[in-house]
C-alpha positions in Angstrom: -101.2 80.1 50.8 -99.2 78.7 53.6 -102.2 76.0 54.4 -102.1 75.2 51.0 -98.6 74.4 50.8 -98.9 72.2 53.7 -101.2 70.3 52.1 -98.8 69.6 48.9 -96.6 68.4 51.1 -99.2 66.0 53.2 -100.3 62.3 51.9 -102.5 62.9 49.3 -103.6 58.8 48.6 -107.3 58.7 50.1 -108.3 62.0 49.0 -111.2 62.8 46.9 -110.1 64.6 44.2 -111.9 66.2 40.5 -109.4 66.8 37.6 -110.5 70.4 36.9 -108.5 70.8 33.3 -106.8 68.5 31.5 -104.8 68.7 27.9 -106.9 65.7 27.1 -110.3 66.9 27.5 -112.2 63.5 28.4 -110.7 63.8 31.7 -112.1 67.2 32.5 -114.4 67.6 35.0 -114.1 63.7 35.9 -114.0 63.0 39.6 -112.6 60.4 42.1 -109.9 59.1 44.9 -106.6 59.0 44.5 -105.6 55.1 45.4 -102.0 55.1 44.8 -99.6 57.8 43.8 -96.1 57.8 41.7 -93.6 60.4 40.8 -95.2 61.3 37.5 -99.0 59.8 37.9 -102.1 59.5 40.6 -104.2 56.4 40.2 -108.1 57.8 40.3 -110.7 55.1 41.5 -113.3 56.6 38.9 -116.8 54.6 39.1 -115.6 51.5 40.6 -112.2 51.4 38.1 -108.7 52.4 38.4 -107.6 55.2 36.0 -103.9 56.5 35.8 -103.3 60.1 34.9 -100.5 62.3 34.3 -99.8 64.5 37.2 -98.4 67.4 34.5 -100.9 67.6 31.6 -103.9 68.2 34.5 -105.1 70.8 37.2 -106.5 69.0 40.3 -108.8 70.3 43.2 -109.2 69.0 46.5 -111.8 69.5 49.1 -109.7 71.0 52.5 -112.4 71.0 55.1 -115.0 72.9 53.2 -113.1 74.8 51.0 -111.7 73.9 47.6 -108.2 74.1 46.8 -106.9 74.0 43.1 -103.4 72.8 42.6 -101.8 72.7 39.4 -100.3 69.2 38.7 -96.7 70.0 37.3 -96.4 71.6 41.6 -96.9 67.6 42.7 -94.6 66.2 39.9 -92.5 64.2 43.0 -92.4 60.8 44.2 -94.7 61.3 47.4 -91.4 60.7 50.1 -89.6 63.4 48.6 -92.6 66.0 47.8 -92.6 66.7 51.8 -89.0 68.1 50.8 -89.1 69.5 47.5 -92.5 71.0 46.9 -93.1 74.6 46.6 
């Protein structure tokens, strides 16, 4: 738990990431990296083109070195200077 907290907190623009459930289902299961980030969205690069998705209507994973970490999107709901702060 406390490594995955840590990695709330770190930089997540670069990181591959696949949106594991979504309220809209045509995102689900979709995969990419996260190019730019804002309080409320991530901007995928998805098969060569930018996609901008609500950070609360989704579940994201991320790869950690091997081993998959699930985060629920509502927990990264923070403009990415402040998340080091105020995630939990």
């Amino acid at each position: 738990m406390k490594e995955e907290m840590l990695f709330v907190k770190g930089e997540l623009i670069g990181r591959k990431v696949k949106i594991c459930e979504c309220k809209d289902p045509t995102w689900s299961g979709r995969e990419g990296k996260i190019v730019d980030e804002t309080k409320n969205t991530f901007t995928i690069e998805i098969d060569g083109k930018e996609k901008m998705i609500a950070k609360d209507i989704a579940s994201f994973e991320f790869d950690l070195g091997g081993r998959k970490i699930k985060i629920e999107g509502i927990r990264l709901r923070y403009r990415p200077e402040d998340r080091i702060k105020k995630a939990r």
